[in-house]
C-alpha positions in Angstrom: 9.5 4.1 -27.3 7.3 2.1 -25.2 4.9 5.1 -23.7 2.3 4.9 -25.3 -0.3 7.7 -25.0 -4.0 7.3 -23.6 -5.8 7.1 -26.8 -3.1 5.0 -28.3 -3.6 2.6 -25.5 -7.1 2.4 -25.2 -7.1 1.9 -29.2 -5.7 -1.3 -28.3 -7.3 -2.7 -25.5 -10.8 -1.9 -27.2 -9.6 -4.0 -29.8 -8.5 -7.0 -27.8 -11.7 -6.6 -25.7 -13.4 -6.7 -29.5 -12.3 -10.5 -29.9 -13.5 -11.9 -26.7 -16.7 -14.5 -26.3 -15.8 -14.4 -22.5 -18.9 -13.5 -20.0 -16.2 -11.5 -18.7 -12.4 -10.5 -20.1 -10.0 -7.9 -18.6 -6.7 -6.7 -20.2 -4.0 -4.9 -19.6 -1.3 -3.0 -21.1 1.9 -2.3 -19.8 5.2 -0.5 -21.4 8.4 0.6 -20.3 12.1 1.8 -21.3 15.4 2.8 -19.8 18.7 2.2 -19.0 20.9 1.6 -16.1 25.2 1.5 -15.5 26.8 -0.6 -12.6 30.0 -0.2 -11.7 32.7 -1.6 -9.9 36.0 -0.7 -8.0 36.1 2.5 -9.6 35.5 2.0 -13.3 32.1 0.8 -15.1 31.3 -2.9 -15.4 28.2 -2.6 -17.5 25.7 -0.7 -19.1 22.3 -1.3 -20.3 18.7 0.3 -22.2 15.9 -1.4 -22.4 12.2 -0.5 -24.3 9.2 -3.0 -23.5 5.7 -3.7 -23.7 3.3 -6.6 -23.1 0.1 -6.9 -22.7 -2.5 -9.9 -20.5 -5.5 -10.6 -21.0 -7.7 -12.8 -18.2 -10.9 -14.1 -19.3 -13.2 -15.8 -17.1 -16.6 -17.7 -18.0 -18.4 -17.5 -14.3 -15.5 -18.8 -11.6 -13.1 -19.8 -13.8 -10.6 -17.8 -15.3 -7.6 -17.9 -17.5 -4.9 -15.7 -18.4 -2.1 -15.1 -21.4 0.3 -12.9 -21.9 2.1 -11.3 -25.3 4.1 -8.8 -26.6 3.1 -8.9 -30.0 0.5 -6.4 -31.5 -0.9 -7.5 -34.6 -4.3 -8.7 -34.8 -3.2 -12.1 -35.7 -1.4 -11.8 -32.3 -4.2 -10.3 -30.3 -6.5 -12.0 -31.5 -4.1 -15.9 -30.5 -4.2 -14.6 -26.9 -7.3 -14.1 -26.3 -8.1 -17.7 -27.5 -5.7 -18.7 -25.2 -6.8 -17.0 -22.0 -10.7 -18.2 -23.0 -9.2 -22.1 -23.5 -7.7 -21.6 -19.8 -10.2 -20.3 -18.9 -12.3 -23.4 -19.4 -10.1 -25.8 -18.0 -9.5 -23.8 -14.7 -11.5 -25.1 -11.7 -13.8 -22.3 -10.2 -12.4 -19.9 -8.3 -14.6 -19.7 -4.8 -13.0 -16.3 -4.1 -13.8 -14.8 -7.8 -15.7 -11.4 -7.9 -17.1 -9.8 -11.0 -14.8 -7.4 -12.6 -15.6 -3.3 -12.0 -17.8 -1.6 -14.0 -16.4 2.4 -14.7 -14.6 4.7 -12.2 -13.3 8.2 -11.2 -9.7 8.4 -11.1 -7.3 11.1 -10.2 -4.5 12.2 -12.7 -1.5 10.9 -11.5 1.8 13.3 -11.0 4.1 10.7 -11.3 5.8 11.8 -14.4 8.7 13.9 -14.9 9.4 14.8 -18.3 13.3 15.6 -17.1 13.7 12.3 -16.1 11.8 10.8 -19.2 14.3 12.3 -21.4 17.1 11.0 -19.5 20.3 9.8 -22.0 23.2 7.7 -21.7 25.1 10.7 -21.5 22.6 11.3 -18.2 24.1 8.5 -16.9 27.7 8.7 -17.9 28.1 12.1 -16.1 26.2 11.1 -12.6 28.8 8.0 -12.5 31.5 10.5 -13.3 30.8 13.0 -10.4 30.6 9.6 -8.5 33.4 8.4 -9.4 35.9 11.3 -9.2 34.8 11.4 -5.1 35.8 7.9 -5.0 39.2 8.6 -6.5 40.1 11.9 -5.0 39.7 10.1 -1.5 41.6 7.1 -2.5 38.4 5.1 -2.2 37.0 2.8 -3.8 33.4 3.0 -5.0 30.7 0.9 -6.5 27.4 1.8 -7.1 24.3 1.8 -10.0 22.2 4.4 -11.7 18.8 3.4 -13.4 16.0 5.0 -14.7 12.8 4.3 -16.4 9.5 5.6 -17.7 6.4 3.8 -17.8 3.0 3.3 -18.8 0.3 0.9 -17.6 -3.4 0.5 -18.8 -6.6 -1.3 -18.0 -10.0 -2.0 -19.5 -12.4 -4.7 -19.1 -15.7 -5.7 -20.8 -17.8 -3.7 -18.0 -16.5 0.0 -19.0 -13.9 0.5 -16.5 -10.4 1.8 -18.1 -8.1 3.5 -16.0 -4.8 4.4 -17.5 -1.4 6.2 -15.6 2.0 6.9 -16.4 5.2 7.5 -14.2 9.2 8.0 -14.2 11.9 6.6 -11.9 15.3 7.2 -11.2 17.5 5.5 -8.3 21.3 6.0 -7.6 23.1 3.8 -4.7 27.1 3.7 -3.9 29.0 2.0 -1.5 32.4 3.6 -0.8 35.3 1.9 0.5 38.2 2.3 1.9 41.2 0.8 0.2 41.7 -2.0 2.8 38.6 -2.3 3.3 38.3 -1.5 6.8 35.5 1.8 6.2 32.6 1.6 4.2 29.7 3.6 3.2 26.5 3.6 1.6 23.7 6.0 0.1 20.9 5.0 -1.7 18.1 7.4 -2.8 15.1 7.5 -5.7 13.1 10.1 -7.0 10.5 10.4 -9.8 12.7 13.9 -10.7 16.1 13.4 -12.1 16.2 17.3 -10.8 15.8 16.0 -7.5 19.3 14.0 -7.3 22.5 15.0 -6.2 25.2 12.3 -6.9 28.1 14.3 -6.2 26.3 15.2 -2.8 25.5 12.0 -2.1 28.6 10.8 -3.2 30.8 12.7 -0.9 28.2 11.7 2.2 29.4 7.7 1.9 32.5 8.6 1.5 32.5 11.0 4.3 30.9 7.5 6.3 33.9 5.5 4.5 37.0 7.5 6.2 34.8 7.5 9.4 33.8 4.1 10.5 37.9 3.3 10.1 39.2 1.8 13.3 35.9 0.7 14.7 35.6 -0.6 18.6 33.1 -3.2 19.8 30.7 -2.5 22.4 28.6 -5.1 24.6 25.4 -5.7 22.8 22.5 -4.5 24.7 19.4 -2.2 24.6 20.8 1.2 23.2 19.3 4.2 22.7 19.3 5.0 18.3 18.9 7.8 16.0 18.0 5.7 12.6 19.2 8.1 9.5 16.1 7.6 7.9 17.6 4.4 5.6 17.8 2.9 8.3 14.6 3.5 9.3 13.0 2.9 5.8 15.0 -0.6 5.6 13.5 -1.6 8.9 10.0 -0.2 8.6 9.5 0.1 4.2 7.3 -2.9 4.5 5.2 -2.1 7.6 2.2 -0.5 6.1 1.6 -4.1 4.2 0.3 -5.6 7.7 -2.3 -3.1 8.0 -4.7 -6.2 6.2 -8.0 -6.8 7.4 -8.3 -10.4 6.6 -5.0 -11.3 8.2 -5.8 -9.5 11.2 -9.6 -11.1 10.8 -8.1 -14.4 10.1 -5.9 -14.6 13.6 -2.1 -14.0 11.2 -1.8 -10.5 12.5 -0.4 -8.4 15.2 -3.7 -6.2 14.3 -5.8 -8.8 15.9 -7.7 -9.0 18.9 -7.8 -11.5 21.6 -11.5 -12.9 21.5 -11.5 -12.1 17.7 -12.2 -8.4 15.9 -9.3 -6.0 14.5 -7.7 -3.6 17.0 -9.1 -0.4 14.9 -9.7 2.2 17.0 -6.7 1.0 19.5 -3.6 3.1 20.3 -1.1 0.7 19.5 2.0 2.9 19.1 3.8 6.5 20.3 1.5 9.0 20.0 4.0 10.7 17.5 3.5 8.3 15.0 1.4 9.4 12.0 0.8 7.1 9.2 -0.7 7.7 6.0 -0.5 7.3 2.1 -1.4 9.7 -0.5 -1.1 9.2 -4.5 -0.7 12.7 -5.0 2.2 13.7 -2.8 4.4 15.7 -4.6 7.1 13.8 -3.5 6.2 10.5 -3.2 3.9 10.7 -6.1 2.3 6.8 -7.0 -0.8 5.2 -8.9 -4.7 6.3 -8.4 -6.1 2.8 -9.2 -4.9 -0.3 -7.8 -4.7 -3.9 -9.7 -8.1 -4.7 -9.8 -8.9 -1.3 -10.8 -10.4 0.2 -7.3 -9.6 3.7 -6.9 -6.8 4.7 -4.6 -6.9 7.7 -2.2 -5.5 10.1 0.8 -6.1 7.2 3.2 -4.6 7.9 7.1 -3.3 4.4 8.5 -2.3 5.6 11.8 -2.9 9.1 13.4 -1.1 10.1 16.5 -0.6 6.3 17.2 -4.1 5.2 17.0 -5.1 2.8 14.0 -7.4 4.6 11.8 -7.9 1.7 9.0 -7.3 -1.7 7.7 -6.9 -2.8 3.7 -10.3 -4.7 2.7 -9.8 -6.3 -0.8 -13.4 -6.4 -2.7 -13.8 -10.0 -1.7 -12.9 -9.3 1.9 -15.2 -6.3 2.0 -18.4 -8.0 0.4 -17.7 -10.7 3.2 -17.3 -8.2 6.0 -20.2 -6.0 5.1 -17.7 -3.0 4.3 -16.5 -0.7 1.7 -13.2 -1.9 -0.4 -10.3 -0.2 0.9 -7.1 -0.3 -1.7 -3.5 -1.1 0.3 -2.2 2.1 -1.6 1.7 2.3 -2.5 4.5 4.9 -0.6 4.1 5.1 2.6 4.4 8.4 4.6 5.3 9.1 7.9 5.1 12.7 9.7 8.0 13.7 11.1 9.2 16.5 13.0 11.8 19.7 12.7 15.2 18.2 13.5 17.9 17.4 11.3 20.4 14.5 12.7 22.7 16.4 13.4 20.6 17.8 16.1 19.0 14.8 16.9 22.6 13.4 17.7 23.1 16.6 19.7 20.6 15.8 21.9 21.6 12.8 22.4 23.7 11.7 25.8 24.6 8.3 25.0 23.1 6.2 22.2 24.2 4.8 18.5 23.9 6.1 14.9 22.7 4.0 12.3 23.5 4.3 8.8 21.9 1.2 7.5 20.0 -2.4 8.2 20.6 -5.0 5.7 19.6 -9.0 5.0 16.7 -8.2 7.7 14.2 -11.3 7.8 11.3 -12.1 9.6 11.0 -13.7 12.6 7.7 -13.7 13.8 4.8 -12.8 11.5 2.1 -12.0 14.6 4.1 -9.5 16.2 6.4 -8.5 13.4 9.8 -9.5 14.9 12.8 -8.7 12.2 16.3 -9.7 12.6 19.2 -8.4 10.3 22.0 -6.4 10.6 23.6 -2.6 10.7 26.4 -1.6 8.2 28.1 0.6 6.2 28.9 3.0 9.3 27.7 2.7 12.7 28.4 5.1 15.6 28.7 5.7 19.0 27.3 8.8 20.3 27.9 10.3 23.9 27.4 14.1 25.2 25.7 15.0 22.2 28.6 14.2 19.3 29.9 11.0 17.8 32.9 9.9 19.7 33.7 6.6 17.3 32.8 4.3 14.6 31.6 0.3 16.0 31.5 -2.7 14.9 28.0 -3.5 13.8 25.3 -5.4 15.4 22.8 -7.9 14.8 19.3 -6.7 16.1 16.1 -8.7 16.8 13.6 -6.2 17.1 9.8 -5.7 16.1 8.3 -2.7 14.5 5.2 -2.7 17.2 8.0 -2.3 19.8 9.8 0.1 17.9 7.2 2.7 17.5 6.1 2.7 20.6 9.6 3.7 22.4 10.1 7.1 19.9 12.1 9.6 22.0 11.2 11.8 19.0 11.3 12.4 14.9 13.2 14.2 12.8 12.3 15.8 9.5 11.1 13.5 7.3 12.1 13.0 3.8 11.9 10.5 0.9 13.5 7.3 1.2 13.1 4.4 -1.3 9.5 4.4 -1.8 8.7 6.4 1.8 8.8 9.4 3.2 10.1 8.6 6.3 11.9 10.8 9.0 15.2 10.1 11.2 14.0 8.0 14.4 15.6 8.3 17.7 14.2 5.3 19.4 15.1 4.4 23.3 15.6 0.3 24.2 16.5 -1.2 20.6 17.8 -4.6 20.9 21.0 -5.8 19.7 21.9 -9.0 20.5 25.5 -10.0 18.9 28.4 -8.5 17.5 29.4 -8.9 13.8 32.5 -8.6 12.0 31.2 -7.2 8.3 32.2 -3.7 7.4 
């Protein structure tokens, strides 16, 4: 297996740290297995399991630095990539930007490991495509879909005394179900860090459910439509939102955060005040890593709070330049949502849409955030509080800064990809043309 345990890592990297003459070296260890199955038009296409582990080492003599990689452990081995990353090292120009590596810190224990999903088999696997699969063909559907899931390890230590060390587990399942003439379709997609936690044969029967009923679909003029996002759809449109809140972009002029004259908009309300925005290591179900990449510690940090920014992301170089205190990005975002499930979002709905899903979105504008892309895999038209009819889907141009600051209201939230995130029913989204995919 390639988890190894705390001691059995830090064995190691005290011995790579052992053959550096660097002023300073850092190294890291990382390992991983698991396995995955894909399949196809209702029958498996392939199946995989994987064990890894590497380990880099960056050594840096003042402003220059190097770095080598390997994933071989004997001291022969360790001892040839060190050399390396030193030689690097000394042909590197100096880095103006380079800080001195992190002497020892506190870390939390992280949660992110689930023994169930760590002891996940092929058999595992074999039976959560099976449930999948016998939806599919019950229905006379088609489906296609992939399971994977892994455990991991990762370790740090440098020649200073830090040495953080964490380990997690992952599982994801997605399926699109069609409709034989593939004139339906529908998706689900959903990860956990609890194998416990996943439903396939639910989950299953929910896109097929979308499948038989985005059949026949109508076109309706583009516009600006009232939407309840199913919180997919939300996390597809918003999953990379909290990565903006960076205080050098928004220093630097790149960033919707900035102000005119210069200065960050902290302290602004810039959105609904519904929207809450925050990200915490040690949510139970969102669980992620205490330490970030360079080692700074990573904490409960509130992004935005009742639509007012709270906080930007200083790296250590950014903060010794601004006079401030590092702030670590952090990983899973969370949003707070309310008490309404879509079905009663929907019912309160006069007229609007339903969105199942936004896919191929790109950017458009990185100062205020614009996105284009496009809903599929069921979309709906709503009116007097039910769903009268599937539509063809839409392309949208719309910008997340917009978005959050027409919220008619929030649903409960729950975990999507790597977010908690709740269903959205947002007045005034934009669609601008029609589109024939499914």
């Amino acid at each position: 297996m390639a988890i190894l345990s705390k001691e059995e890592a830090k064995t190691i990297l005290e011995k790579v740290l052992s053959f550096s003459k660097a002023d300073e070296c850092q190294v890291s260890l990382n390992g991983e297995y698991g396995g995955n199955i894909r399949y196809a038009r209702n029958a498996v296409s392939t199946a995989g399991q994987s064990n890894t582990m590497g380990l880099a080492v960056n050594a840096s003599f003042g402003k220059k630095t190097g770095s080598a990689t390997i994933n071989e452990f004997d001291d022969a081995s360790l001892q040839k990539v060190v050399k390396r990353a030193e030689e690097l090292a000394q042909l590197a120009p100096e880095n103006p930007e380079h800080m001195p590596l992190l002497g020892p810190q506190q870390y939390a224990d992280a949660i992110g490991y689930a023994p169930s999903t760590a002891a996940i088999t092929p058999e595992t696997r074999a039976e959560v495509v099976a449930q999948s699969l016998s939806v599919a063909k019950s229905n006379n559907l088609e489906a296609a879909g992939f399971i994977e899931n892994s455990a991991r390890f990762r370790a740090m230590m440098n020649s200073k005394g830090l040495f953080a060390y964490g380990k997690d587990t992952d599982v994801s399942f997605s399926v699109t179900v069609r409709t034989q003439d593939g004139t339906g379709s529908g998706y689900v997609n959903e990860r956990f860090n609890d194998v416990s936690k996943l439903d396939s044969l639910g989950l299953s029967r929910k896109a097929a459910a979308k499948a038989t009923g985005s059949v026949g679909a109508k076109a309706i003029e583009p516009g600006k439509y009232t939407v309840i996002l199913e919180p997919l759809a939300a996390n597809d449109f918003l999953g990379g939102f909290i990565r903006s809140f960076d205080a050098r972009q928004a220093d630097e002029g790149r960033s919707f955060l900035t102000k005119k004259g210069g200065g960050t908009r902290v302290g602004e309300q810039l959105f609904d005040e519904k929207v809450t925005i925050y990200t915490d290591p040690l949510n139970a179900e969102l669980p992620t890593s205490t330490w970030g990449g360079d080692g700074t510690p990573l904490e409960k940090t509130m992004w935005v709070e009742n639509g007012v920014v709270k906080n930007l992301a200083y790296s250590r170089y950014w903060a010794e330049k601004k006079g401030v205190k590092p702030l670590g990005g952090g990983f899973g975002m969370i949003f707070k949502g309310g008490d309404k499930s879509i079905d009663e979002l929907i019912a309160g709905t006069e007229k609007g849409i339903l969105v199942t899903r936004f896919w191929y979105i790109r950017s458009v504008d990185q100062q205020t955030l614009l996105q284009t892309g496009l809903t599929r895999d069921g979309t709906f038209y709503i009116e007097n509080g039910k769903i009268k009819f599937p539509i063809k889907n839409f392309r949208f141009n719309e910008s997340p800064v917009i978005m959050l600051n027409n919220v008619e209201e929030f649903g409960k939230a729950v975990r999507s990809g790597n977010s908690i995130i709740p269903p959205m029913k947002i007045r005034d989204f934009t669609f601008t043309s029609l589109s024939d995919a499914v």
